[in-house]
C-alpha positions in Angstrom: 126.3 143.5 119.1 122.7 144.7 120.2 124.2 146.6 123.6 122.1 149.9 123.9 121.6 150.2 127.4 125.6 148.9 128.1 126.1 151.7 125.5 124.3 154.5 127.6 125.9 153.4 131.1 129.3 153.2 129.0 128.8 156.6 127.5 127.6 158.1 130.9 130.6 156.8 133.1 132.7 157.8 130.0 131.6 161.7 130.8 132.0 161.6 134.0 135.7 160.4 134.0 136.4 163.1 131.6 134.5 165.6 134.0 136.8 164.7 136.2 139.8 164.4 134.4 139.4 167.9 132.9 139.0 169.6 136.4 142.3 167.5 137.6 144.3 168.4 134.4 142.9 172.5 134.5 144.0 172.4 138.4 147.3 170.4 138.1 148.2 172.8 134.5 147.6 176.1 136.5 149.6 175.0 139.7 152.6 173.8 137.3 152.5 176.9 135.8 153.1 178.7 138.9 155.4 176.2 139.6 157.3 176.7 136.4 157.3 180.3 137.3 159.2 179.8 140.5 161.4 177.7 139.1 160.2 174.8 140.1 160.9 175.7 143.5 157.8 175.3 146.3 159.2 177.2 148.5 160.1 180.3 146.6 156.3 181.0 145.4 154.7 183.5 147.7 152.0 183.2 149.4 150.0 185.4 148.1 150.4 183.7 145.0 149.7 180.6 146.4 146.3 181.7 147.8 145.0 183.4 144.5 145.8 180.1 143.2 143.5 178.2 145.4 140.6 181.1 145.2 140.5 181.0 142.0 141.1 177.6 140.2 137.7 175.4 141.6 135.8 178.6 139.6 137.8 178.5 136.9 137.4 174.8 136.3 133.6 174.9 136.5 133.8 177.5 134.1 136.4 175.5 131.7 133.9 172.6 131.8 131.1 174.7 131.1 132.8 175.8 127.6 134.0 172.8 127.1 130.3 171.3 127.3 129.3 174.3 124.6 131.7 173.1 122.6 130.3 169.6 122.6 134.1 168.3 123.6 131.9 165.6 126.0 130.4 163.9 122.7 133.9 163.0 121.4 133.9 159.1 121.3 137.6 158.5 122.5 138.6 156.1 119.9 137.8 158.2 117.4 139.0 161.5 118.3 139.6 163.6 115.2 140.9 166.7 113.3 137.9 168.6 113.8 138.1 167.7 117.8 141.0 169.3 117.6 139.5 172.5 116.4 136.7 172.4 118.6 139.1 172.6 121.7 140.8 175.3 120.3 138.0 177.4 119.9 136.9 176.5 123.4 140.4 177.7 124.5 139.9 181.1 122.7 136.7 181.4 124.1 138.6 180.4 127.5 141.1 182.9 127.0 139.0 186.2 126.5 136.8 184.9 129.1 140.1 184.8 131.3 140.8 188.5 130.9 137.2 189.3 131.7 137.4 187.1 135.0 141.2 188.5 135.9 139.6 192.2 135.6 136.5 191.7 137.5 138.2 190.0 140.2 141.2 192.0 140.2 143.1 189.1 140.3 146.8 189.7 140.6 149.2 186.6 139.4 152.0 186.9 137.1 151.4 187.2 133.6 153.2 184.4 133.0 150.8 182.0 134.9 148.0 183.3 133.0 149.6 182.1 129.7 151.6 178.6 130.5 148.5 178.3 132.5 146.3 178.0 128.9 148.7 176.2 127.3 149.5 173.7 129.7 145.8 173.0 130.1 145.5 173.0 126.5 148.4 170.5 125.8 146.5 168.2 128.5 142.8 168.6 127.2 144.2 167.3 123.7 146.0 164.8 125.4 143.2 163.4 127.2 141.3 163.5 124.3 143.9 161.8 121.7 145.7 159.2 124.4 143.7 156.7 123.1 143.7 157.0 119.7 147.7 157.5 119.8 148.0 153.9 121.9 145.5 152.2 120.1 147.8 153.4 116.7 150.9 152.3 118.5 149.3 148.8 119.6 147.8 148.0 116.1 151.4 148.8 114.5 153.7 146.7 116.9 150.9 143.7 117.2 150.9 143.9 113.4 154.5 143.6 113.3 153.9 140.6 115.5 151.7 138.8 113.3 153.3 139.7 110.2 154.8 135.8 110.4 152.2 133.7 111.3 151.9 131.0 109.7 149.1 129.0 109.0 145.2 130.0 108.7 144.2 133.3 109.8 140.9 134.1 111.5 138.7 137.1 112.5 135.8 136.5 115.0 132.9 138.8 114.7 131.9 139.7 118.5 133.5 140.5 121.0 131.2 139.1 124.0 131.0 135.9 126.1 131.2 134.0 122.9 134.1 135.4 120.7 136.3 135.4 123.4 135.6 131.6 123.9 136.4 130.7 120.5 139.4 133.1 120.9 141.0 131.1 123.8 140.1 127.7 122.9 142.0 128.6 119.1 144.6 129.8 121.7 144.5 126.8 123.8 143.9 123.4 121.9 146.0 121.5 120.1 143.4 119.6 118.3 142.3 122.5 115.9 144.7 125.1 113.9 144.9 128.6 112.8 145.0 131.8 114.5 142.7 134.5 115.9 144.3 137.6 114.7 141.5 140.1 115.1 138.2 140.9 116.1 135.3 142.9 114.7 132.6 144.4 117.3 129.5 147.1 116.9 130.5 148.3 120.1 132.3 151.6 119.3 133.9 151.3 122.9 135.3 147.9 122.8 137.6 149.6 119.4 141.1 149.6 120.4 140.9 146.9 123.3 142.3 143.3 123.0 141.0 140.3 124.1 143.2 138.2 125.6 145.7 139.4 123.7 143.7 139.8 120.3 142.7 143.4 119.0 138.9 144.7 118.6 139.7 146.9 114.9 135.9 148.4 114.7 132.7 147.2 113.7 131.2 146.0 110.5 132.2 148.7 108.3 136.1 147.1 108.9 135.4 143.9 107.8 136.2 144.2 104.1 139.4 145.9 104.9 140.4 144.5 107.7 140.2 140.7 105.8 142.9 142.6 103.0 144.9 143.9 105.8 145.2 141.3 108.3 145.4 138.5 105.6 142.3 136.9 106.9 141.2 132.7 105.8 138.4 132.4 107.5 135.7 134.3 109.3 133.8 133.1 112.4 130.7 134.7 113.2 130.1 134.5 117.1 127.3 136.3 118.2 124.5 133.5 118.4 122.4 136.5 120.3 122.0 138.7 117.2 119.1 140.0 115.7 118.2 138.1 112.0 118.5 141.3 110.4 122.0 141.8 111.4 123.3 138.9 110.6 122.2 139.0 107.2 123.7 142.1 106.9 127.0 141.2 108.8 127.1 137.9 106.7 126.4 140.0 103.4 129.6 141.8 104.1 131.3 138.4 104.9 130.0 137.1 101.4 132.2 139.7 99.9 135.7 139.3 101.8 136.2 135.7 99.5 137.2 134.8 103.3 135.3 130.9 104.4 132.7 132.1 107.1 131.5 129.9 109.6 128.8 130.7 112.1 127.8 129.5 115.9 124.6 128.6 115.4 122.6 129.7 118.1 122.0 131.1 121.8 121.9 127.7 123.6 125.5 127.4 122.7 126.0 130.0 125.7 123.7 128.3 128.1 125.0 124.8 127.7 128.6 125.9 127.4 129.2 124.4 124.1 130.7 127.3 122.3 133.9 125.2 120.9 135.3 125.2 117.4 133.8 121.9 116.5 130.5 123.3 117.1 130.8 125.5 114.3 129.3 125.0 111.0 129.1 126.7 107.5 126.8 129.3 107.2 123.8 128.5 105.1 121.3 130.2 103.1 118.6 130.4 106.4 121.3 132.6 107.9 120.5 135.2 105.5 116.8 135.5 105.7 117.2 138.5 107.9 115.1 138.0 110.6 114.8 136.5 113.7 113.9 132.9 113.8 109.9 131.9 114.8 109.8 131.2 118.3 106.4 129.4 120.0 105.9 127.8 123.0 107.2 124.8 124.0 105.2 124.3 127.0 102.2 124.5 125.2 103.0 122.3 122.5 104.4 119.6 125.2 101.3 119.5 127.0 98.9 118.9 124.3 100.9 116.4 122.7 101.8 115.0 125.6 100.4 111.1 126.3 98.2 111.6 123.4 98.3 109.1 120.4 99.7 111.5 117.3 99.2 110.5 113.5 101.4 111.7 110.5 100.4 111.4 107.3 103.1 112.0 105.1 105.1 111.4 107.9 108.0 110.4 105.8 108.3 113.7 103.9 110.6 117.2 104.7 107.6 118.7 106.8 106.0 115.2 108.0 109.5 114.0 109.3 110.7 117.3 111.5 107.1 116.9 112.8 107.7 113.3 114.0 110.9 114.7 115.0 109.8 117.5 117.1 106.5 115.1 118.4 108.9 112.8 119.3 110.8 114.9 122.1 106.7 115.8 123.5 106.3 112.5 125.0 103.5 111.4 123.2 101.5 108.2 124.0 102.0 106.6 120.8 103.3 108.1 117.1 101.9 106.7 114.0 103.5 107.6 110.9 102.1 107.1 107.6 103.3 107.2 104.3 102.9 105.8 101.1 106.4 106.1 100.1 108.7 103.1 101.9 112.2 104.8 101.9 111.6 107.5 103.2 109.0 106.5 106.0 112.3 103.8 106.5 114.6 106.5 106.8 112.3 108.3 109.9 111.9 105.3 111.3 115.4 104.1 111.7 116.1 107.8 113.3 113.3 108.1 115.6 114.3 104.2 117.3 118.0 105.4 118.0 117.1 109.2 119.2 114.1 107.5 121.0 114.4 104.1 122.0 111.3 104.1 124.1 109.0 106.0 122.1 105.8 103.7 120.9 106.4 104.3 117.1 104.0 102.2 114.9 105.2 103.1 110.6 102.6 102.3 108.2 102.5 102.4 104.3 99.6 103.5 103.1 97.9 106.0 101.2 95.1 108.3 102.5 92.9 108.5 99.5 92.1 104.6 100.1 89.2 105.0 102.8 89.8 100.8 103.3 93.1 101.5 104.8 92.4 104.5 106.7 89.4 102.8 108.6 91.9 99.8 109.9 94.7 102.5 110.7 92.5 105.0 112.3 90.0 102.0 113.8 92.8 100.5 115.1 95.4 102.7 116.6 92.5 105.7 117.0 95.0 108.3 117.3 94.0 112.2 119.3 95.6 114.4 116.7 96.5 114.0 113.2 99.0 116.0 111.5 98.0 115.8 107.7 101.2 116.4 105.5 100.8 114.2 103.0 100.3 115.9 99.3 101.7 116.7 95.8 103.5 119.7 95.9 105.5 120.1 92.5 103.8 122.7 90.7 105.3 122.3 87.2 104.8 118.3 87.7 101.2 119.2 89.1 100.4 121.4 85.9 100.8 118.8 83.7 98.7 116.3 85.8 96.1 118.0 87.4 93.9 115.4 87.9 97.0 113.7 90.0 96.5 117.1 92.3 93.0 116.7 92.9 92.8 112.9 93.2 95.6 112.9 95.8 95.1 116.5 97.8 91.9 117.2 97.9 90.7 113.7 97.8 93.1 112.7 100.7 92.5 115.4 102.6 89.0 114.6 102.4 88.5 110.9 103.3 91.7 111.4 105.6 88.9 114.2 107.4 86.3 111.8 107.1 87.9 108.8 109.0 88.8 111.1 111.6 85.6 112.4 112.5 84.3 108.8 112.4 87.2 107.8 114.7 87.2 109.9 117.0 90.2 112.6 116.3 90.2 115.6 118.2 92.5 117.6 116.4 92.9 117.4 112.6 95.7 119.9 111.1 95.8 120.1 108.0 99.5 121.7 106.5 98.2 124.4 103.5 100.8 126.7 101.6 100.7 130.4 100.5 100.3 128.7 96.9 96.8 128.9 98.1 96.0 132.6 97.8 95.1 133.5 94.5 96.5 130.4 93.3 97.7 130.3 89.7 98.3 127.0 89.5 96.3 123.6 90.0 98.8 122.6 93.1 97.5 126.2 94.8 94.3 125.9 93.9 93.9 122.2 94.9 95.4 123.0 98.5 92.8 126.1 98.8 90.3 123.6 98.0 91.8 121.5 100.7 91.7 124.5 103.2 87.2 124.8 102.4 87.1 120.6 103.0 88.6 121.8 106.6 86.3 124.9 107.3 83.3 122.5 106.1 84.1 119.7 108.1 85.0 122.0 111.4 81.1 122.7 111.0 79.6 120.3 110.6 82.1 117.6 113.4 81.7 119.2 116.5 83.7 116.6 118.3 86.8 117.1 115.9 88.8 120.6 115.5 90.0 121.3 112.0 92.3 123.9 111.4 95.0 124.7 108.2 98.3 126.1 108.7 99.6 128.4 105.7 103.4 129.4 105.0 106.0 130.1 102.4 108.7 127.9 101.0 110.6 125.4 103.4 114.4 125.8 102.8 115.9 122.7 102.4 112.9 120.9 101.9 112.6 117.8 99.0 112.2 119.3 95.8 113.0 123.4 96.9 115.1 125.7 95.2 117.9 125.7 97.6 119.5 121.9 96.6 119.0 122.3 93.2 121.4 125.3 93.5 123.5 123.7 95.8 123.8 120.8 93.2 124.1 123.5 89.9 127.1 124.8 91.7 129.1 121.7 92.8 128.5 120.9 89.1 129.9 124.3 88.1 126.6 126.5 86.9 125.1 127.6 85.8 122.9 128.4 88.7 119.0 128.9 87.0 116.8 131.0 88.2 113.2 131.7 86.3 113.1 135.2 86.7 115.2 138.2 87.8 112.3 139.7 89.8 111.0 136.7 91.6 110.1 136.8 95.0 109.2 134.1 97.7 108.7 133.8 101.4 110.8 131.4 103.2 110.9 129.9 106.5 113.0 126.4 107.9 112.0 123.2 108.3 111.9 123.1 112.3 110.0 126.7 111.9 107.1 125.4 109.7 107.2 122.4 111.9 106.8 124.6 115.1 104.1 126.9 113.5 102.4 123.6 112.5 102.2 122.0 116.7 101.2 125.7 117.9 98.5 126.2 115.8 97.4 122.6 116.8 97.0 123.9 120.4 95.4 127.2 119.5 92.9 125.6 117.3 89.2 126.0 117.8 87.8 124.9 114.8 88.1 126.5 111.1 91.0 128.7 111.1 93.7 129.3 108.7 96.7 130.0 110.4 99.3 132.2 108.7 103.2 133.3 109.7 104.8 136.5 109.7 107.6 135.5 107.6 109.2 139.1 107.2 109.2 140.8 103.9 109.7 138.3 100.6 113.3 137.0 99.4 114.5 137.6 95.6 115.3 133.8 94.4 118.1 135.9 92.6 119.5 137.5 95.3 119.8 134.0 97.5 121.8 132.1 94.5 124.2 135.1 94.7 124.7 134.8 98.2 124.9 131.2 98.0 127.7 131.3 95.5 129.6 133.7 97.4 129.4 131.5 100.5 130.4 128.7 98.4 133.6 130.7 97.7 132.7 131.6 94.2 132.2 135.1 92.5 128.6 134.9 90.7 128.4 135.6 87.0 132.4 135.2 87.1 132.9 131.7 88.1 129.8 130.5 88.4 127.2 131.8 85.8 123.4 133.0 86.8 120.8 131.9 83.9 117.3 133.2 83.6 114.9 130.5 82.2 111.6 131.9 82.0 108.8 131.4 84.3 107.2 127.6 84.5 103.9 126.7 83.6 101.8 128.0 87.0 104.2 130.2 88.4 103.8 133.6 89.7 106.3 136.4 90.2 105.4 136.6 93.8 103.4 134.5 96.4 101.1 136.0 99.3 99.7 134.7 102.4 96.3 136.0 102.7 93.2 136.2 100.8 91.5 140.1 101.3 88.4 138.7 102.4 89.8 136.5 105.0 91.0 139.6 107.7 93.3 139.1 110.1 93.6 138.1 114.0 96.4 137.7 115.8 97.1 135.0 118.4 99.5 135.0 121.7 102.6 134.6 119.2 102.6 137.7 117.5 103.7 136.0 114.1 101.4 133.7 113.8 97.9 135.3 112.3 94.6 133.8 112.0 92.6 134.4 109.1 89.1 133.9 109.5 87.0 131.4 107.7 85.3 132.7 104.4 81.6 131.7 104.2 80.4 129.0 102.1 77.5 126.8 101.0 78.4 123.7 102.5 76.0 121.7 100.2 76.8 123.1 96.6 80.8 122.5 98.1 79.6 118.8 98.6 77.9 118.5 94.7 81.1 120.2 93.6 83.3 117.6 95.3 81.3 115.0 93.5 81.8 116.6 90.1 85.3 116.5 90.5 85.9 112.9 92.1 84.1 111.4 89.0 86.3 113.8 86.7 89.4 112.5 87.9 88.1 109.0 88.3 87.9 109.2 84.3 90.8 111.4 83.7 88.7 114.7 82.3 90.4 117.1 80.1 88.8 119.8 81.9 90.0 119.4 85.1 91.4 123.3 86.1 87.9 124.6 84.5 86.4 122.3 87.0 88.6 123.7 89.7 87.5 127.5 88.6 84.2 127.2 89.5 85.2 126.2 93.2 87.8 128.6 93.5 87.3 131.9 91.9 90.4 133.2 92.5 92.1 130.6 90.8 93.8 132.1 87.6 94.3 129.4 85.5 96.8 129.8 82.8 97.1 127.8 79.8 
């Protein structure tokens, strides 16, 4: 629906047919008005007449257009014409007439009267006309197709966008016998597509219609088709769509076009991502291809939400070899079993394991010395992690650290290390332990010159094990209610294959020591996404499906953020992705403090968050 500069050429062409048009219609009214007067004989006008006629009208016209222009009668979208178009060319035409007088006099023009006056009117009658033709047919067309469609039988559809795509799914709901229902309008931003049909199927207006139009036209089910939108307007197009109780299903994206795969079957539900309003994070494939390529690739945690779309997304780089580790057997199973059937020739070695036993890690990274590892592997609950904090440290920090250690020993180019906005001003041990996890990396960047560490910091993963998103999936198959902590909550959120993404760019960009941070757009009430998502189950919130506030959980702030104020901010080639500079440090009082806190969790300590204060000052632990 984003068509600005088709807009302008539209609306320019547009003026200069009516330019056109109004000098042909001013000619042709003032000749059939001499006409008229001679009784609709040629031969009887004189020709004196005749020749006044043809002095006259080519000034006369310029001077009709130049009113008309004054009058603003050019800035009349066609479609649209209204009452108060109507009074504008009136008043153009009384301007026209006293002007008239003026020019008769001064010329000393002599014609009949009664060309002068069925002149004016004539050219009147066809300025309106002009004007109101379209809006007249378009009126006549919508009330005889509506006629037509009045007994259809069966599911009714509107397609939102009328380009390349809509007319697609338009013809191919026309044309196969394999899928049913019927396209019986469409809904498009482009005020000059209003009124037109394609093939066969009406264009009723743009967003602002869709409410209606799903009363009016009886509509089932709404297919959005315009997989080159912007983020922000299909949020707000799919809000609207949320509100029809219509099903909506969406194309999901631009390749669709360039592969020729815009079909029916290739739609799917829309889903919660769809809403986020923006566009989605785009990087560099090249980039990431070539320095993955051939390389041997570790993933710890490799069976996870994040660790598995990475081996996914290594996977299609070509690399050398892809070692995926994980201390949980299903679901490093479940990868596994995927990656051998979408790559049968990738040289896939799964290993269970866990990274905070330094015995494994030097036979895994001894053995297979992998380029690059990918570290995912972490706690991540933070109401589970509140309650064992000394779980958190053992296992994130503690991982992260001898996972670091083996790699500068082996040999690892490229350690990134996947850090949340938890981090920042963390409120709970889960944040806190990851920011801990974030000055290991910055510390070991300095003092390995052979190995680049870097962090890479973002928001909630839809979809991910554990996120909001199932959990209200699941509350509303089960009926509500739907619970939500607080009203005012607020969280960044990004997709799987998007943290992924931002995860093997920043691996390329790395130089050592940098936090790497994603524009994610401005923060998402958890409130307002389990309203949309019971209205795109087909469900009216607080009606059928009950919303429940439950208080906030041990640890859990109102809002998250993505950067510390002392860290600054750089940006890199993709301009969402942000570097945050590393924060100095004394590597050696780090160290003691790493000791203290091994020993603590090594005999389960009480104290542990103090503990984790005094390393992290902005931690504001709650008790």
């Amino acid at each position: 629906m984003n068509e600005k500069p088709n807009l302008q050429n539209r609306r320019i062409k547009t003026i200069i047919i009516l330019f056109l048009l109004d000098a042909i219609a001013i000619a042709g009214s003032f000749f059939a008005a001499l006409w008229l007067r001679f009784e609709f004989t040629f031969e009887n006008i004189e020709p004196q007449y005749l020749e006044g006629y043809f002095k006259t009208i080519g000034i006369w016209a310029i001077i009709s257009i130049i009113v008309f222009i004054f009058f603003r009668l050019y800035k009349t979208i066609l479609s649209f014409a209204s009452m108060e178009d109507l009074f504008r060319i009136t008043e153009a035409y009384i301007v026209l007439a006293i002007i008239g007088i003026a020019f008769i006099v001064l010329k000393k023009i002599d014609m009949p009267r009664s060309y002068y006056v069925l002149g004016i009117i004539l050219s009147y009658i066809c300025t309106v006309g002009i004007r109101f033709a379209r809006r007249i047919l378009n009126s006549i067309t919508t009330t005889t197709y509506k006629k037509h469609i009045a007994n259809i039988t069966g599911e009714r559809i509107m397609v939102i966008g009328a380009g390349f795509a809509g007319r697609m799914i338009v013809r191919e709901y026309a044309e196969s016998d394999k899928i049913t229902g019927t396209v019986v309008c469409l809904i498009d931003d482009n005020i000059y597509k209003k009124g037109c049909l394609l093939d066969g199927v009406p264009v009723i207006g743009g967003r602002e219609e869709i409410v209606n139009a799903a009363k009016e036209y009886k509509i089932d089910k709404i297919i959005y088709a315009i997989p080159s939108g912007s983020g922000r307007d299909r949020k707000e197009i799919l809000n609207i769509c949320s509100n029809t109780g219509c099903s909506v299903e969406i194309l999901p994206g631009i390749y669709q076009l360039v592969s020729g795969e815009v079909k029916a079957g290739k739609l799917r539900k829309v889903e919660i991502q769809d809403l986020l309003g923006r566009d989605p994070i785009s990087v560099n494939l090249d980039e990431i291809y070539n320095y993955i390529s051939g390389k041997v690739v570790m993933v710890t945690g490799g069976g996870g939400s994040i660790g598995s779309e990475l081996c996914r997304q290594i996977a299609m780089s070509s690399p050398k070899t892809l070692i995926i580790f994980d201390i949980y057997e299903n679901n490093a199973y479940d990868i596994q079993m995927e990656l051998q059937k979408m790559h049968p020739n990738l040289d896939l070695v799964v290993l269970i394991g866990s990274v905070r036993n330094t015995a494994r890690l030097d036979y895994v990274l001894g053995k297979y010395k992998p380029e690059i590892v990918f570290h995912a592997a972490a706690h991540k609950h933070v109401p589970l992690m509140e309650d064992s904090p000394n779980e958190a440290v053992k296992n994130n920090v503690f991982g992260t650290y001898k996972m670091a250690q083996a790699s500068v020993k082996y040999g690892v180019k490229k350690f990134v290390l996947i850090s949340t906005d938890k981090a920042v001003n963390p409120t709970n041990i889960m944040g806190a332990s990851k920011r801990i996890c974030e000055m290991v990396v910055q510390m070991m960047n300095r003092q390995s010159p052979n190995t680049e560490f870097v962090a890479v910091r973002f928001g909630n993963v839809l979809g991910s094990n554990g996120s909001v998103i199932p959990l209200f999936e699941k509350q509303i198959a089960e009926g509500g209610p739907v619970t939500v902590t607080h009203p005012e909550i607020t969280r960044f959120f990004m997709t799987i294959p998007e943290a992924v993404s931002l995860v093997l760019q920043a691996g390329y960009y790395a130089k050592g020591g940098e936090i790497y941070i994603l524009d994610m757009g401005q923060p998402v009430r958890i409130v307002d996404m389990a309203r949309n998502l019971i209205k795109l189950s087909g469900y009216e919130p607080d009606v059928d499906v009950k919303i429940v506030y439950t208080g906030l959980r041990p640890g859990e702030k109102l809002y998250e953020e993505i950067l510390m104020d002392e860290e600054g901010l750089q940006e890199t080639e993709n301009k969402l992705i942000h570097i945050g500079k590393p924060i100095e440090m004394d590597d050696e009082k780090f160290k003691e403090q790493l000791k203290v806190l091994e020993e603590a969790y090594k005999i389960e300590r009480t104290d542990m968050k103090d503990l984790v204060s005094k390393i992290v000052p902005t931690y504001i632990k709650k008790d």
